[in-house]
C-alpha positions as CSV (number, residue, x, y, z in Angstrom):
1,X,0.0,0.0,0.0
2,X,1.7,3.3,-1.6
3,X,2.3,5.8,1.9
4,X,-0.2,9.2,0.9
5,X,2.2,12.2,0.7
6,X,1.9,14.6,2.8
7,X,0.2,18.0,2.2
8,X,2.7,21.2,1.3
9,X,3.0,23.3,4.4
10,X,4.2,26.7,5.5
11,X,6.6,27.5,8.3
12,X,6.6,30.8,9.5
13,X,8.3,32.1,12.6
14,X,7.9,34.4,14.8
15,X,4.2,34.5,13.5
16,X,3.8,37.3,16.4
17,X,6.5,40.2,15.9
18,X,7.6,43.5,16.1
19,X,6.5,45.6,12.6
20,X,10.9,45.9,12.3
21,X,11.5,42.2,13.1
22,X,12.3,39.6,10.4
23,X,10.4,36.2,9.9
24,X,11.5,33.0,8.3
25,X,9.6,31.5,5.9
26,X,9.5,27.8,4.6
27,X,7.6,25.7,2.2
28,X,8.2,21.9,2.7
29,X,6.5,19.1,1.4
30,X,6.5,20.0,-2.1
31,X,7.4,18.2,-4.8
32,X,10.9,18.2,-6.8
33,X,11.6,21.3,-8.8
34,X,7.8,22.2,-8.1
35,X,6.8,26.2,-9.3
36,X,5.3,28.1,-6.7
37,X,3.6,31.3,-5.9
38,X,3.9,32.6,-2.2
39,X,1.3,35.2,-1.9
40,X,0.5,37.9,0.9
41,X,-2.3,39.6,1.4
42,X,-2.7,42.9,4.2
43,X,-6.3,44.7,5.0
44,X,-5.4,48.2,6.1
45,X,-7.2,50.1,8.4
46,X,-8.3,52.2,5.8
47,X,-10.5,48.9,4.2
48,X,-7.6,48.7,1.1
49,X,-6.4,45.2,0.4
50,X,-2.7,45.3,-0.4
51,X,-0.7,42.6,-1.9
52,X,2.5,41.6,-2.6
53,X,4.3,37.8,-4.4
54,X,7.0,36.2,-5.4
55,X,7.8,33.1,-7.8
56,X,10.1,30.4,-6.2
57,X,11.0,26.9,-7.2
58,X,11.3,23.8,-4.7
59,X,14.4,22.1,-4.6
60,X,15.3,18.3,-4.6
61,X,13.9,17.9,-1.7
62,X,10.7,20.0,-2.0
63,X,11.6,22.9,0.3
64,X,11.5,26.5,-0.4
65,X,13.6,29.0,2.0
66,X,12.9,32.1,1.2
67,X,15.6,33.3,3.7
68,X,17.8,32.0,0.6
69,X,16.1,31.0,-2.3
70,X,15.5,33.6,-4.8
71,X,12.4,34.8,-6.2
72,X,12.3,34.3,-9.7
73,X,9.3,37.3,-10.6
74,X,6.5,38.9,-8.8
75,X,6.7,42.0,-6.9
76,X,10.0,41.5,-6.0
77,X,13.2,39.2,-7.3
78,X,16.0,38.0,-6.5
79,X,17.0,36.6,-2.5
80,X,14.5,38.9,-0.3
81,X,13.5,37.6,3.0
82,X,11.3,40.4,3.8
83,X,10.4,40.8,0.1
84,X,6.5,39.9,1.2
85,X,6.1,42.9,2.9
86,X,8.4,45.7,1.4
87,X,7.1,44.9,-1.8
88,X,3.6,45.4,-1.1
89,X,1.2,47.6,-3.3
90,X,-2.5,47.9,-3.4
91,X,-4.5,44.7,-5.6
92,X,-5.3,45.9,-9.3
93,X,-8.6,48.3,-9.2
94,X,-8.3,49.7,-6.1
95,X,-8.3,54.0,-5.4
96,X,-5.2,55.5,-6.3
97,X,-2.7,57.3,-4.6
98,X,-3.0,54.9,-1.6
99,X,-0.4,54.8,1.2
100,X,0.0,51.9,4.0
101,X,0.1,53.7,7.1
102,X,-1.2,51.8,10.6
103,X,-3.6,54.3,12.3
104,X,-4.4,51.9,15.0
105,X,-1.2,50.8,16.8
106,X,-2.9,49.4,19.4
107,X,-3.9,46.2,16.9
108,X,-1.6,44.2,14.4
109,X,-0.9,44.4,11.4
110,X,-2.3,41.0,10.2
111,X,-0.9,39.3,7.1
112,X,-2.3,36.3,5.3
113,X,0.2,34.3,3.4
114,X,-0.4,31.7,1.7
115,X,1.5,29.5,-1.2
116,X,-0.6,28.8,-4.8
117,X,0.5,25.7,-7.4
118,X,2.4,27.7,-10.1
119,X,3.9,31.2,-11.0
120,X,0.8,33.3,-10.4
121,X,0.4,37.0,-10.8
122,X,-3.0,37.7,-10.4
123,X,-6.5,35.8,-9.6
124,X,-5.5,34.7,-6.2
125,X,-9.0,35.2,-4.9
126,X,-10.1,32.2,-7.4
127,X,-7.6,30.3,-6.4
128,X,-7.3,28.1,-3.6
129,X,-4.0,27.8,-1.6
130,X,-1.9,24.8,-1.1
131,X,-1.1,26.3,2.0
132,X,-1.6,29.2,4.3
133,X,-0.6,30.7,7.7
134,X,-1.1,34.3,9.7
135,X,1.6,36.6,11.3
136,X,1.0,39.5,13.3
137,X,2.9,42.4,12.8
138,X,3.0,45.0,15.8
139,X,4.1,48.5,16.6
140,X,3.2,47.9,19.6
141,X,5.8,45.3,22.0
142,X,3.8,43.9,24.9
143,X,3.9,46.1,28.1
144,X,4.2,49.5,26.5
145,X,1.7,51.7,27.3
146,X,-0.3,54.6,25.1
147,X,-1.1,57.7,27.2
148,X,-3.1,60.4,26.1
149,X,-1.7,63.8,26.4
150,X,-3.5,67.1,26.9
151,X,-1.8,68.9,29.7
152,X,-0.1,72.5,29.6
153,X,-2.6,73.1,25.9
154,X,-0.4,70.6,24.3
155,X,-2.2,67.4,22.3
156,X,-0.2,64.6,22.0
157,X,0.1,60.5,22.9
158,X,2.8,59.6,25.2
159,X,4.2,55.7,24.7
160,X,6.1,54.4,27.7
161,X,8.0,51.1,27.5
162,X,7.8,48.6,30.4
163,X,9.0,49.1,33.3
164,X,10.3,51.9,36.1
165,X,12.4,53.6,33.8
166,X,13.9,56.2,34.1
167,X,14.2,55.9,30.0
168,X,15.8,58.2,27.3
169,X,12.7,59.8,25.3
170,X,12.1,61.9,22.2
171,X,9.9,64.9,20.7
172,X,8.5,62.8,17.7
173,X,7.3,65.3,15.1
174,X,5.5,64.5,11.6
175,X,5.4,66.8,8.8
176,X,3.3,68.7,6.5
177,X,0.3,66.5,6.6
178,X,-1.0,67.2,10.3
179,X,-2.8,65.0,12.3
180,X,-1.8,62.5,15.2
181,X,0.3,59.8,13.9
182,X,1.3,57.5,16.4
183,X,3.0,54.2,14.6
184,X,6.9,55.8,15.0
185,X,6.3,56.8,18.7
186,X,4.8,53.4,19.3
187,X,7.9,51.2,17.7
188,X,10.6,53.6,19.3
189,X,8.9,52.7,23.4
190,X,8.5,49.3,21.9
191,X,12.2,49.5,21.4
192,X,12.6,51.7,25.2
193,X,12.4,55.2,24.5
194,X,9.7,57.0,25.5
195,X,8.2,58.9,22.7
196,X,5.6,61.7,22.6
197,X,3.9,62.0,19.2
198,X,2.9,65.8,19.0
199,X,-0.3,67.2,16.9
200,X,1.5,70.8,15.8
201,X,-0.2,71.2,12.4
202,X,-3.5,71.6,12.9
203,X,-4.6,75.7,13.2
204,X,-6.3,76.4,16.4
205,X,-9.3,78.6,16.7
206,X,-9.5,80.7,20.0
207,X,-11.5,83.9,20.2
208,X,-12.6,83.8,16.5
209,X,-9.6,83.9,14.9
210,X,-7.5,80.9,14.1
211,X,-3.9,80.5,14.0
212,X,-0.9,78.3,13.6
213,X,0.7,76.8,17.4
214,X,3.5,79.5,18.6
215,X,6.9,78.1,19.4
216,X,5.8,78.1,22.9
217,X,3.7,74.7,21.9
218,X,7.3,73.3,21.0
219,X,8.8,74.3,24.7
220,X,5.5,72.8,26.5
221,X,6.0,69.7,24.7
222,X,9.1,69.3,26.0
223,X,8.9,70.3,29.1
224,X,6.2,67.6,29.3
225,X,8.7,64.8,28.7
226,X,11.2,66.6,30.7
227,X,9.2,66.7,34.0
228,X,7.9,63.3,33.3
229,X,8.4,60.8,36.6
230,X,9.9,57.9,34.2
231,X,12.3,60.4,31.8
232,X,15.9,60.9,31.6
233,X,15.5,64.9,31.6
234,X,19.2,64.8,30.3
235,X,18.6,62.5,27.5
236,X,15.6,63.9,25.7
237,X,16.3,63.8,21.6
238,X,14.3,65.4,19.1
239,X,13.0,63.1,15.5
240,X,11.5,65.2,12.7
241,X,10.6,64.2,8.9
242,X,10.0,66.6,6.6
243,X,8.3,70.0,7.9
244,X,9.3,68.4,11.6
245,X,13.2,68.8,10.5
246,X,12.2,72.6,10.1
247,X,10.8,73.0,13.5
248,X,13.6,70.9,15.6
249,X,16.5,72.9,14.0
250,X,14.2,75.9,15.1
251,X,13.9,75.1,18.6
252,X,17.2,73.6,19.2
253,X,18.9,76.5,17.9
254,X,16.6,79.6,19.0
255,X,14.8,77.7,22.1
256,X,15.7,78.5,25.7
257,X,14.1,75.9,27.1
258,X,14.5,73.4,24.5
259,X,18.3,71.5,24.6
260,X,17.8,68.0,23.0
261,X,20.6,66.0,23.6
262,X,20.7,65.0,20.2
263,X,18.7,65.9,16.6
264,X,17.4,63.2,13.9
265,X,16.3,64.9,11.0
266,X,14.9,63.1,8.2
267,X,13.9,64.1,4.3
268,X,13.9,68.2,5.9
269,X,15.7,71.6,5.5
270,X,16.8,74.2,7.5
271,X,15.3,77.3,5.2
272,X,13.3,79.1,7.5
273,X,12.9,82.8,8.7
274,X,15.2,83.2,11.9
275,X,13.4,82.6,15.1
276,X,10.2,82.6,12.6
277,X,7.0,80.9,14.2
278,X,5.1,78.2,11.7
279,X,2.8,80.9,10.2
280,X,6.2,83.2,9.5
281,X,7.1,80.0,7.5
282,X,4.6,78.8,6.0
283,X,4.0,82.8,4.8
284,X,7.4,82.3,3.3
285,X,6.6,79.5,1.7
286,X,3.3,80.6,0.3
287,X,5.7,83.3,-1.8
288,X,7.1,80.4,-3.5
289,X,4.0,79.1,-4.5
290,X,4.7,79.8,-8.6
291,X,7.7,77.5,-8.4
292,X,5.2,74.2,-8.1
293,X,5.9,71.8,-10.6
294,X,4.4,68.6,-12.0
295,X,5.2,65.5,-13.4
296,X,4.2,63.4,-16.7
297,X,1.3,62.2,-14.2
298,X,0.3,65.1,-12.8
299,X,1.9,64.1,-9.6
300,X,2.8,67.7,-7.7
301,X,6.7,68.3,-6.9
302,X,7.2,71.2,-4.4
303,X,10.8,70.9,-3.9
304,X,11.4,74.0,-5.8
305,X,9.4,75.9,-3.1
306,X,13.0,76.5,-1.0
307,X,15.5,76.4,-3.8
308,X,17.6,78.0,-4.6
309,X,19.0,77.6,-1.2
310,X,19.1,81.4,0.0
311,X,22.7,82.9,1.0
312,X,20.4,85.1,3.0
313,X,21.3,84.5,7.0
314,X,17.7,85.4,8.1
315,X,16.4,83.1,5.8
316,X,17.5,79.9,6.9
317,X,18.4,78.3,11.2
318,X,22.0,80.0,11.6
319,X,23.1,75.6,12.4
320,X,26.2,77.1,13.0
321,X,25.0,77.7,16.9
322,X,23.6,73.8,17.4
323,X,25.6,72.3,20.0
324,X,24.4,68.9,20.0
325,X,24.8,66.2,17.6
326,X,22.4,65.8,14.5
327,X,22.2,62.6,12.1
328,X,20.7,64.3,8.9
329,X,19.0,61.3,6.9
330,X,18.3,62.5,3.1
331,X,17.0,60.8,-0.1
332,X,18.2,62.1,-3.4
333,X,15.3,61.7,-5.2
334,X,13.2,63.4,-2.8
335,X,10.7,65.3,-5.0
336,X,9.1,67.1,-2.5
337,X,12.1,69.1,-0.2
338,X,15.6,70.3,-0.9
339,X,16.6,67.5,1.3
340,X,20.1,67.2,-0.6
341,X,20.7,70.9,-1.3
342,X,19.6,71.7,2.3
343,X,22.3,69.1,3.6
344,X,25.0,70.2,2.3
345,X,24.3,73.8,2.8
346,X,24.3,72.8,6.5
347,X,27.5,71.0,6.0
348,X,29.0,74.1,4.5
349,X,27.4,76.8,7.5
350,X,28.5,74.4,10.1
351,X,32.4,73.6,8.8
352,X,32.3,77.5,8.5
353,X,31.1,78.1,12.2
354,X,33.4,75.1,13.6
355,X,31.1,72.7,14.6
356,X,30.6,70.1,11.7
357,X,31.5,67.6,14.0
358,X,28.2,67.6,15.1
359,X,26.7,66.7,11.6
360,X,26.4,63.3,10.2
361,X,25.0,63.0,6.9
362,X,23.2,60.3,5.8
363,X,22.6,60.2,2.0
364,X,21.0,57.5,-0.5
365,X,20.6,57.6,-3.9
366,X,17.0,56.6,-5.4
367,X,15.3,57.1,-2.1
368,X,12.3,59.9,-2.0
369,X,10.9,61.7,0.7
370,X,9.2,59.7,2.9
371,X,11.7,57.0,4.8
372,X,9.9,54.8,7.1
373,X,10.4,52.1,9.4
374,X,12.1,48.8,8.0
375,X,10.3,46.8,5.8
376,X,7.6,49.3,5.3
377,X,6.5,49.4,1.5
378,X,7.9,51.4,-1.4
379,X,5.6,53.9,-3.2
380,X,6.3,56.0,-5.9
381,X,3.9,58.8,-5.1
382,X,0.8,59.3,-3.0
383,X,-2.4,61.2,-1.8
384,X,-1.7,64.2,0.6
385,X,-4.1,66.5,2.3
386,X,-2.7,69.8,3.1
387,X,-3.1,70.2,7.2
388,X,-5.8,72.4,7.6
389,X,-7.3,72.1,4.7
390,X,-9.2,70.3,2.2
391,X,-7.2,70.2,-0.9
392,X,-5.9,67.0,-1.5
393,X,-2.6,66.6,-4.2
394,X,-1.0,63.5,-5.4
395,X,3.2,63.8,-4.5
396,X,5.8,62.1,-5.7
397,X,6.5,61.0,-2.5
398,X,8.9,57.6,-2.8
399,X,8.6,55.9,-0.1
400,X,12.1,54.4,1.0
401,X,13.2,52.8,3.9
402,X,16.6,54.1,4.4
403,X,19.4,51.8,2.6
404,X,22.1,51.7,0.9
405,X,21.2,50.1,-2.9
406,X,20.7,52.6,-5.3
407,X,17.4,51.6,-6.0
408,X,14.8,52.3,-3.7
409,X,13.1,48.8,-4.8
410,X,16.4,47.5,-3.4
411,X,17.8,45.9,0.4
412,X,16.5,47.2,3.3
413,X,17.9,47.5,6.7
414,X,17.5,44.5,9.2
415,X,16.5,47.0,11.6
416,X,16.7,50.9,11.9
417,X,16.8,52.0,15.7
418,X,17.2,55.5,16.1
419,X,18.7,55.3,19.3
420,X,19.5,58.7,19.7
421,X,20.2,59.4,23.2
422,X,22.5,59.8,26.0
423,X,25.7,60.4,23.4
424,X,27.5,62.9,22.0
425,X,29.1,61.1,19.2
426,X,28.0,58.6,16.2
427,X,29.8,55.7,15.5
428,X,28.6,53.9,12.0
429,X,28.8,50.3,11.7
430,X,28.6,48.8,8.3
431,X,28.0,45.6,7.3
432,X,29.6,45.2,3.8
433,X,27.4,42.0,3.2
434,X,23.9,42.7,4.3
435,X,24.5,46.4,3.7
436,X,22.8,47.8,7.1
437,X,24.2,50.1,8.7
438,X,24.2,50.7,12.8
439,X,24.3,54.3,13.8
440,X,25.6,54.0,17.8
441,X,25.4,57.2,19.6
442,X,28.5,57.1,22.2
443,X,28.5,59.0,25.6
């Protein structure tokens, strides 16, 4: 009597993790030289499916690692253990201009994977899997904590890892788009800093007028983490992307009673108005309006709002007077802020004022404006809402997790910690095989 083979399965492990944490992934129980399809499938909390595959083929003994097989076609080729989820991009017919951000960090990001007979590329729906299994992917690490933040006028959510503490924390600040996004904040305390997410975009309205926050919301916000029971007071770091890069030079040059310990400033630029509030900037700004461009899709590109670079001291944060270290992180394709032009300016203020120590300089070709945490995945351009507003522009916004391949479809990091306080000075690690890079922040 002939023994019935048993049925292809999937391995998957850790199939509860960290949003930054890898997975293995096997197939056994195939047969030899047998072509596959191993297919994810994400439902984001917007109600958008996202997908992402890749074409493998079994080996003699009718495994596939994809830890070190390659994939032979999909969304992604070549060896890519993470390839499922970097490569992710909405299903065929869905709205365009979509963008995979986690608004509730307080659930998982659940992923379906599952492994179809064949090299597939659409109709998985009618399809049904050899195989399939469920990971959870979390911002969240068990034990840290979301807090709700209104005192002193200032809106916010404070994470807090587990434990007594005290920890280092950071000023987490998001750019142009407003609102409260919380999935950094929440991966950084899952990683042991505490992190307040600050709302700073949004105009408030207060005796019938409305107006942009003063720099005086900055100083509260921190002052908030600095009095907090469970804080290193000495050890407080500021992170801004984009328009959040403009407002942590600000304070950390100009502020009294802001003195980070440390600055990481991603995708941003330093062309401001001297000790300007955000209304002064975004008034300089608005005089730059003409200098909008746009693509062969009709994607907007504002990086031409700031350039050229003004020689103009008032016109930019005089970075010659920071005294604390600041990892600038930059994209050269960045279609939406000088990023580049503004880096190197910086470079060129500070070796003239004596302090380019301070400044490490981060800078990948084919990477665009918006660099998220690790295997997060890569989009060319997407919808953006103007805070305070209702005008709503597609941006060539490429979405790159910070690397070192020249293509932003390339390698990611294993991990990107920004542990960014209690130091003075950066040490960069590479690895010249994986290609990820360790930035270590010494005291």
């Amino acid at each position: 009597m002939t023994e019935k083979a048993a049925p292809p399965m999937l391995l998957l492990h850790p199939s509860r993790g960290l949003i930054d944490e890898k997975f293995s992934l096997i197939v056994q129980n195939l047969s030899q030289n047998q072509d596959i399809t191993l297919h994810a499938l994400i439902h984001s909390d917007d109600g958008d499916y996202w997908e992402a595959f890749g074409h493998y083929v079994s080996d003699a003994t009718g495994f596939v690692n994809v830890a070190n097989d390659p994939s032979l076609g999909g969304t992604y080729d070549g060896v890519e253990p993470m390839g499922l989820l970097w490569s992710m991009r909405p299903v065929p017919g869905s709205r365009i201009g979509l963008r995979l951000r986690k608004k509730e960090v307080h659930t998982p990001m659940v992923v379906h994977i599952s492994v179809y007979r064949g090299h597939r590329s659409q109709g998985f729906r009618e399809q049904v899997a050899l195989a399939s299994v469920v990971t959870e992917r979390w911002y969240m690490a068990p034990g840290v904590r979301r807090v709700d933040i209104t005192e002193g006028g200032v809106t916010g959510t404070l994470f807090l890892p587990p434990g007594p503490g005290p920890f280092p924390a950071l000023l987490d600040l998001w750019g142009g788009g407003g609102g409260l996004v919380e999935y950094r904040s929440a991966l950084l305390s899952s990683h042991g800093f505490v992190s307040l997410a600050l709302e700073y975009m949004t105009p408030r309205t207060s005796g019938g007028s409305t107006s942009h926050v003063g720099n005086e919301y900055f100083e509260a916000a921190f002052t908030v983490l600095k009095q907090h029971p469970q804080v290193c007071g000495d050890s407080i770091a500021i992170l801004g992307l984009s328009f959040g890069t403009s407002v942590a030079l600000g304070m950390a040059v100009y502020s009294t009673v802001i003195q980070p310990r440390c600055l990481v400033c991603v995708s941003g630029s330093h062309v401001q108005p001297v000790k300007g509030s955000l209304s002064d900037v975004f008034g300089e700004i608005n005089k730059n309006v003409r200098n909008t461009r746009y693509d062969e899709e009709n994607r907007v590109i504002w990086r031409d709002l700031l350039l050229p670079i003004p020689t103009d001291p008032t016109k930019k944060v005089d970075v010659g007077q920071l005294k604390c270290p600041v990892l600038m992180i930059v994209g050269e394709d960045d279609q939406n802020w000088p990023a580049t032009e503004s880096a190197e300016d910086m470079k060129q203020m500070m070796e003239k004022a004596g302090n380019s120590h301070l400044l490490t300089t981060l800078s990948y070709p084919g990477a665009g404006h918006l660099i998220e945490p690790p295997y997060s995945p890569h989009i060319r351009a997407s919808n953006f809402m103007v805070a305070g507003t209702k005008q709503k522009c597609n941006l060539t916004l490429v979405v790159c997790v910070v690397c070192l391949c020249p293509c932003y479809y390339q390698r990611q990091f294993d991990s990107i910690l920004f542990s960014v306080l209690g130091m003075c000075h950066f040490l960069l690690l590479i690895d010249n095989t994986t290609h990820i890079i360790t930035v270590i922040w010494l005291q």
